[in-house]
C-alpha positions in Angstrom: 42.9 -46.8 -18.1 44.2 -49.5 -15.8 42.1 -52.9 -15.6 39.4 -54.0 -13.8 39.8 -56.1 -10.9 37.0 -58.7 -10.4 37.2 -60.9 -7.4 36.1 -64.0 -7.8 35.9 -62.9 -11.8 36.0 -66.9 -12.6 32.6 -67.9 -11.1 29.5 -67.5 -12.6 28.6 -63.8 -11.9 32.4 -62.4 -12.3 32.6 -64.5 -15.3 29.3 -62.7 -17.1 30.2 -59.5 -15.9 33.1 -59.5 -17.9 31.6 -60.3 -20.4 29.2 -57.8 -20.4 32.1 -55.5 -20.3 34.3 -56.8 -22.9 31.2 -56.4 -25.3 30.7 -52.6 -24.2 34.2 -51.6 -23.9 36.5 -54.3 -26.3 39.6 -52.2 -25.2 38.9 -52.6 -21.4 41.4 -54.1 -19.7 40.5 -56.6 -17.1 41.6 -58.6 -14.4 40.2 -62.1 -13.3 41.0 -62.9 -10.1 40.0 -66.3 -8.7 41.1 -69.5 -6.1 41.4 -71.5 -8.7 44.2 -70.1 -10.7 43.3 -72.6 -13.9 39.7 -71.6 -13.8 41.0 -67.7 -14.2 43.1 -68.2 -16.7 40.7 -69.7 -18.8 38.3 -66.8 -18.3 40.6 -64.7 -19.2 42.1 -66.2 -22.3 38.3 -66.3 -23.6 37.9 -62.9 -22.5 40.6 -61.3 -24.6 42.3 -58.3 -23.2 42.3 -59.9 -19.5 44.6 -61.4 -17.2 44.4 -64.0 -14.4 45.5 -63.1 -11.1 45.1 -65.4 -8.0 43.1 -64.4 -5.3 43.5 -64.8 -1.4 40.5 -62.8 0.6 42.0 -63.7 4.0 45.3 -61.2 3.2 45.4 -57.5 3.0 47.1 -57.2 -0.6 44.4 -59.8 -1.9 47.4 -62.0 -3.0 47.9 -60.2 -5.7 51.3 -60.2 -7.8 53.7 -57.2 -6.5 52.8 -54.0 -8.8 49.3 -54.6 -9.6 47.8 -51.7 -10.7 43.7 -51.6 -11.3 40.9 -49.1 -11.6 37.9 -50.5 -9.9 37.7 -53.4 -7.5 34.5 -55.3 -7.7 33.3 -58.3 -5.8 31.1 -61.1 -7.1 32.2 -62.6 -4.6 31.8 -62.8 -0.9 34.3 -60.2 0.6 34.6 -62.2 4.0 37.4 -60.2 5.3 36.4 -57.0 4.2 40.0 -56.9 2.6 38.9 -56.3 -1.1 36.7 -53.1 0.3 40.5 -51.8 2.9 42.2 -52.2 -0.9 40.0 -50.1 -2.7 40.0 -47.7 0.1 43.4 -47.7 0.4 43.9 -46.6 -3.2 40.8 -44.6 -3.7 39.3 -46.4 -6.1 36.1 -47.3 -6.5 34.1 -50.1 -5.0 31.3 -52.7 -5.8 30.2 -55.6 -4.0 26.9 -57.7 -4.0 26.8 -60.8 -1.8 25.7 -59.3 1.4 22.6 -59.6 3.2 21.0 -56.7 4.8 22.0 -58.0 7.9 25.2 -58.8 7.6 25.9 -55.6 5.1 25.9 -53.9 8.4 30.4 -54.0 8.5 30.3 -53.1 5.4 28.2 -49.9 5.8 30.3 -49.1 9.0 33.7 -49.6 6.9 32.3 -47.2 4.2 31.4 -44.7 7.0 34.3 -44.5 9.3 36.2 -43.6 5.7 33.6 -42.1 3.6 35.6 -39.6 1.7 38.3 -42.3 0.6 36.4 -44.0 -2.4 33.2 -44.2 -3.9 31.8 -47.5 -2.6 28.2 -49.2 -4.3 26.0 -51.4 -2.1 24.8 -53.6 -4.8 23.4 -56.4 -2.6 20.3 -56.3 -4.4 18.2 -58.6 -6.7 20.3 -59.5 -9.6 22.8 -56.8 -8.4 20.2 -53.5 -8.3 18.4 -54.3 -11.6 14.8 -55.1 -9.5 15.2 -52.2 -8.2 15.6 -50.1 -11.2 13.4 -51.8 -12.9 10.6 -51.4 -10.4 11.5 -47.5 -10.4 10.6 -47.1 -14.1 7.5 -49.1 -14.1 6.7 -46.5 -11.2 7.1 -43.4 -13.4 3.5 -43.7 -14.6 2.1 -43.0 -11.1 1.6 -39.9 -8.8 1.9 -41.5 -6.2 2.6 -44.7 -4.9 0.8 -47.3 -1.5 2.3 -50.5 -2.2 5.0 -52.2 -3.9 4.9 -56.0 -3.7 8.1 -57.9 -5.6 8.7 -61.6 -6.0 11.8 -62.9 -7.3 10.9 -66.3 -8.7 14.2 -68.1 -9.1 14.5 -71.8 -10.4 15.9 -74.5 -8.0 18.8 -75.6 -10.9 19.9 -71.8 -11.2 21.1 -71.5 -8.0 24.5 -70.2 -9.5 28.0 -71.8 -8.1 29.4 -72.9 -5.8 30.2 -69.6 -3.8 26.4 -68.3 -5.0 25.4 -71.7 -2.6 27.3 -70.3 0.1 26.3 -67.0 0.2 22.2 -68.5 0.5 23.1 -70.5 3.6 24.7 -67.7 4.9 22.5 -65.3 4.5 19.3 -67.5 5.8 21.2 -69.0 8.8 21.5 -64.7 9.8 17.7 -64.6 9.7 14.6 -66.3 8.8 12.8 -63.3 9.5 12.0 -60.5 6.0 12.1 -56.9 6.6 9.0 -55.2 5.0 7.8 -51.7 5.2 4.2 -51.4 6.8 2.2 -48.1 7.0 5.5 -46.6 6.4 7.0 -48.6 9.6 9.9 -50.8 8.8 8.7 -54.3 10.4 10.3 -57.5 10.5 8.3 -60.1 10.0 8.9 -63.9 10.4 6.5 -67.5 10.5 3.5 -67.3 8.7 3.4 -63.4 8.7 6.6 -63.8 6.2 5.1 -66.5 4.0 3.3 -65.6 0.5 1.6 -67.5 -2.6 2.9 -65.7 -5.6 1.3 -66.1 -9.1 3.4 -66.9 -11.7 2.8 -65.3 -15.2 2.0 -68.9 -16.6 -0.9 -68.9 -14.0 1.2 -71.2 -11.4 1.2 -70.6 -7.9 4.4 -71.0 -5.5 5.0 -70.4 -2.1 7.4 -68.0 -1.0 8.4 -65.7 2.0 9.5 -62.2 2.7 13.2 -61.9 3.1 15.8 -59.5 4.3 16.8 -57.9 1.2 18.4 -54.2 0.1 15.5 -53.8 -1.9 13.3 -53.2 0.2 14.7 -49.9 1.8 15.9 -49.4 -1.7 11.9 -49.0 -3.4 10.6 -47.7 -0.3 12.7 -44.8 0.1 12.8 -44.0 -3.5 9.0 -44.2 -4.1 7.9 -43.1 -0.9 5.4 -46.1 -1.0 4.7 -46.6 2.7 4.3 -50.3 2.3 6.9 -52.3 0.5 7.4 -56.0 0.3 9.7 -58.7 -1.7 9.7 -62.0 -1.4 11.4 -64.8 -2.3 10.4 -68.1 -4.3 12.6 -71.1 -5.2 10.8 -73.5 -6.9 9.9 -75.0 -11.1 10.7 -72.3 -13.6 7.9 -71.7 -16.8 11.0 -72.5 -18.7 11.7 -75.6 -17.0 8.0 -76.3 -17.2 7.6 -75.6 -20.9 10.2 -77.5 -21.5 13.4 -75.7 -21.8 16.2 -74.3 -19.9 15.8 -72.6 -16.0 14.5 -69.4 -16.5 13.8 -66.0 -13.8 10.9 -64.2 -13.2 10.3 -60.8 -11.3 6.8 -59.7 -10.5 6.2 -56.2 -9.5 3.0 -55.3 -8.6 2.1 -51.4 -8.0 -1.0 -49.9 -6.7 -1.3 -45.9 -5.7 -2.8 -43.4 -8.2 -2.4 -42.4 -11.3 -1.6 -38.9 -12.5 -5.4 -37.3 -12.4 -5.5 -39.4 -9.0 -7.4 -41.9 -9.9 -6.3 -45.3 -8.5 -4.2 -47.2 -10.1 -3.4 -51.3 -9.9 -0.8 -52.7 -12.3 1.4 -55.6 -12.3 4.2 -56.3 -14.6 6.5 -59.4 -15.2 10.0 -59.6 -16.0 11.5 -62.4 -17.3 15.0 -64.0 -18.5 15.1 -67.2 -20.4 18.2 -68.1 -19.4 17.7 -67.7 -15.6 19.2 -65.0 -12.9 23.2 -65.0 -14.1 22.7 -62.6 -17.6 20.6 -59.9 -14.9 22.8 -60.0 -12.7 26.0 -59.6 -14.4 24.3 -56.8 -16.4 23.6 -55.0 -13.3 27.4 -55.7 -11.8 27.8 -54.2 -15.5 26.1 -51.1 -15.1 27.5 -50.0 -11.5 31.1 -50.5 -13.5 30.6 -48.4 -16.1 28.9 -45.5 -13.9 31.3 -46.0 -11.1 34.5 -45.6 -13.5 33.0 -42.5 -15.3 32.3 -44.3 -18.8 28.9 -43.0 -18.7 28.3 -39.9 -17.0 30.4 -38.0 -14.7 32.9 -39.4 -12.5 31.6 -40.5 -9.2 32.7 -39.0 -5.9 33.8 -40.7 -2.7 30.6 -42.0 -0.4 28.4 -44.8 0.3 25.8 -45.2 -3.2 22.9 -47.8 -3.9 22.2 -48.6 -7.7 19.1 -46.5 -8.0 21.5 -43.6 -6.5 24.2 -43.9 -9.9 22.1 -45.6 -12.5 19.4 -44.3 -14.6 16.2 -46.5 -14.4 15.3 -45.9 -18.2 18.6 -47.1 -19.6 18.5 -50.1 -17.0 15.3 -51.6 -18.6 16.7 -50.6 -22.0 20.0 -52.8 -21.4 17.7 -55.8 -20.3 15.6 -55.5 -23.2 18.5 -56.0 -25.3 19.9 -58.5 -22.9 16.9 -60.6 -23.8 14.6 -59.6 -21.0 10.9 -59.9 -21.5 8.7 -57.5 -19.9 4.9 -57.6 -19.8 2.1 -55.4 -17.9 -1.6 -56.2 -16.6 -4.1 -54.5 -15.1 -5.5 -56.6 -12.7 -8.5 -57.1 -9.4 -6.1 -57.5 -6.9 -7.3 -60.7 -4.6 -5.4 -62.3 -1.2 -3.0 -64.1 -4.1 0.3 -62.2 -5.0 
């Protein structure tokens, strides 16, 4: 098989996908392509059974050396030029990307469109690259049927990932201030103090957060059917940070509809990573990989694709289990706190 080309494979969600990757597959070949040449090639040297490539998204060959063959192309990275996304196309080979908002994801859904039989392309623009989602979709399967899902991605103000991760935040905020939310099955956007939330923590902490303009949302509401869906975002002191230790993440899911004898139904779970945001979402990068090359299950045709479209929820929750993932449920009396 030829190698794997991750763009922008030297910062801190290219660098843990390939990772996950080399542990799965040792005889993967991979390609680390980076703007800083000496921060590539030492990714790759630690890799094993990778290569450094530089990496220029503002021309139409990527600035890649003359010949370079490659399987996938997948961007942890910000494809401002859409250029990575024209390559793959070009070639007709598959296609991840997650730093775009839903707003601006807009070019990328029209560049996916205008040539949808060329490659198979995954929208992975999601919390922690899909694996909310899919999460949230399991922890579903013990309902009939679903009225609300509420998610809050709590995320640690010193794991705000690198550099580029910094960029893509002001980015996406400076599109919108405003969240997209599903209300009554009516996609609303919502903004001011109609967006803003207290979430409880599992340690019994309260943040503030908002609603925010986020994949997800469409994502759980069109896969569950639940006419109102919600996630919002928190940025604030960790429990890891406040027991003590390193930045952790936390995702709370909270479910309410009916069970299967239709009787109702109110559950919350928590999801949590003691090392913080980076090992989720490079497992979920991970996971589109090795479904959109064909290493697990059949090859994948050309078309637009979200995660929960490719990816089995079960084996998603099984992978962050053994990622180190902690996952705990409650019954609860739902009161104006999330």
């Amino acid at each position: 098989m030829e190698p794997v080309l991750i763009m922008g494979g030297s910062g801190q969600a290219g660098a843990g996908t390939a990772a996950v990757l080399r542990r799965w597959y040792p005889a993967l070949p991979l390609v680390v392509a980076g703007r800083d040449p000496g921060r590539a090639r030492r990714v790759a040297d630690e890799l094993g059974t990778a290569t450094a490539v530089p990496l220029d998204l503002r021309r139409d060959d990527l600035g890649l050396p003359d010949g370079q063959e490659c399987s996938a192309v997948v961007a942890t990275v910000w494809d401002s030029h859409l250029n990575g996304l024209r390559y793959a196309q070009e070639r007709g080979l598959p296609y991840l990307s997650i730093s775009n908002g839903l707003v601006d994801l807009t070019p990328e859904v029209f560049a996916g469109a205008q040539r949808a039989s060329a490659a198979p392309i995954l929208l992975a623009s999601h919390g922690c690259a899909g694996l909310v989602v899919l999460a949230a979709l399991e922890l579903a399967r013990e309902f009939h049927r679903l009225h609300t899902v509420r998610v809050a991605l709590v995320l640690d103000e010193l794991d705000g990932g690198g550099p580029a991760a910094v960029e893509d935040m002001e980015r996406l905020m400076a599109a919108t201030s405003a969240g997209l939310v599903r209300r009554d099955g009516v996609f609303t956007w919502v903004d001011g103090q109609e967006a803003q939330v207290e979430v409880l923590t599992a340690d019994g902490t309260v943040l503030p957060g908002q609603a925010v303009a986020i994949p997800d949302v469409p994502s759980l509401a069109l896969a569950t059917g639940a006419p109102n869906v919600r996630f919002d975002f928190v940025v604030g002191e960790s429990s890891g940070r406040r027991r003590g230790g390193p930045a952790s993440v936390e995702v709370r899911i909270d479910l309410e509809g009916t069970g299967p004898e239709g009787t109702p139904l109110d559950v919350t779970h928590h999801i949590t990573h003691p090392m913080g945001q980076r090992p989720l979402t490079a497992l979920g990068v991970a996971l589109g990989v090795e479904r959109l090359l064909g290493l697990r299950g059949d090859p994948v045709a050309p078309g637009l694709y979200t995660p929960e479209a490719l990816i089995d929820p079960a084996l998603a929750v099984e992978r962050m289990v053994e990622e180190g993932t902690l996952l705990t449920r409650s019954r609860v009396q739902r009161s104006s706190t999330t």
